[in-house]
N, C-alpha and C positions, 0 to 999 in steps of 0.2 A: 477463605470463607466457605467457598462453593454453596451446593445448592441451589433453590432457588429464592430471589430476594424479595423481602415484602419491602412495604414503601418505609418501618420503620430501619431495616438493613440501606437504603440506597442512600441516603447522604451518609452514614457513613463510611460505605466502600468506595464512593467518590472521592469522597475528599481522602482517605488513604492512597489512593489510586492516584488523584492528585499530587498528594504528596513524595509517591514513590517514582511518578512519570511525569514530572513535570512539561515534558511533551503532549502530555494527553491534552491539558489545559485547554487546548483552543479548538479539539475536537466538536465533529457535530456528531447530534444525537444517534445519529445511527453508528457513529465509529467507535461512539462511547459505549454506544451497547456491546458492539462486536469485540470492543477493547477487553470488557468486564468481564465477557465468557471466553475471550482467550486464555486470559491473564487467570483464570479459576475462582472470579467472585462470583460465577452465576453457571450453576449447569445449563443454562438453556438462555438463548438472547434476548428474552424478558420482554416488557413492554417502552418504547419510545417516549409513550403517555407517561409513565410513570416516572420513568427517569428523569425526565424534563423539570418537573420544580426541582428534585434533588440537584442537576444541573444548575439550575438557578441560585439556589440558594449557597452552593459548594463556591461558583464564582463571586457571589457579592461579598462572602468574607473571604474570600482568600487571604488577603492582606493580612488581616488581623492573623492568620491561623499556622502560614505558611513558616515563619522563623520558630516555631515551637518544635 
């Protein structure tokens, strides 16, 4: 992806990110950050605030999302 992410990019490089790292899953929000700008969804470590509903909302469906 890179760059930098607006709020409509963050649910879904999470839940890709999700999908590719199933480790990340239980990450907290600063690992999630630091994870997103290792891994090249984010040139720069972004906002905590921001990520946080995308975080929310990438963990309540998971289920539904993850065998696809």
């Amino acid at each position: 992806m890179g760059g930098a992410l607006n709020s409509a990019q963050l649910l879904p490089a999470v839940r890709d990110l999700y999908s590719r790292h199933r480790e990340m899953h239980g990450l907290e929000l600063w690992e999630l950050q630091s994870a997103l700008f290792v891994l090249g969804y984010t040139d720069d470590l972004g906002n905590e605030a921001q990520i946080a509903p995308a975080v929310e909302v990438a963990r309540g469906d998971w289920p539904q999302w993850r065998a696809a």
